[in-house]
N, C-alpha and C positions, 0 to 999 in steps of 0.2 A: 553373683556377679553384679556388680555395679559401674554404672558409668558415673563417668566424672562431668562434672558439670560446663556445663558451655562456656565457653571465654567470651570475653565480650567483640572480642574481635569480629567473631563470630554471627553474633548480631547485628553488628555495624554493615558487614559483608551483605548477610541477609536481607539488608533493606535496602541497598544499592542495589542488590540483585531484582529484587522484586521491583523498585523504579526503574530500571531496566525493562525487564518484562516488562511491564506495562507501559511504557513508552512503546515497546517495540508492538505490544498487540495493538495499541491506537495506530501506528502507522498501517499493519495490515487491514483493520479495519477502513481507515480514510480510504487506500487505494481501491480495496476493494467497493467502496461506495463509488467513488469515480467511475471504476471500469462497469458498472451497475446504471448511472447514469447514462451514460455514452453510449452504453447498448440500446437501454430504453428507447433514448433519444433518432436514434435511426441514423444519425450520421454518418455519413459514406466513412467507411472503413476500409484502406488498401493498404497491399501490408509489400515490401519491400525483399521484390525478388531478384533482382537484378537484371529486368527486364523492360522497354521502355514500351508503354501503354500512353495511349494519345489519348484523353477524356478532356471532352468539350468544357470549358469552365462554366461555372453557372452564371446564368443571366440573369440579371436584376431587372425589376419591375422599373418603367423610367416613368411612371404614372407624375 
């Protein structure tokens, strides 16, 4: 049995696919550096429950 040789179409497809893919893994990776950052960082985190919470805003140094 023998295959028939790849069309070129084929390969064209293949490397659109593959800059594809690898756009799309660069996007996961930035985001995930972000959300990586932001934890680190300790920034107050509040997440959106449909709930109204009254927090003091922060106060600046007036030095």
């Amino acid at each position: 049995m023998t295959f028939r040789p790849e069309h070129e179409l084929h390969k064209r497809r293949f490397s659109r696919n593959l800059g594809l893919g690898l756009t799309l893994a660069a996007f996961v990776v930035l985001v995930f550096a972000l959300t990586v950052v932001k934890v680190k960082r300790g920034d107050p985190m509040q997440g959106f429950d449909h709930t109204f919470q009254s927090e003091p805003a922060p106060q600046e140094d007036s030095e």
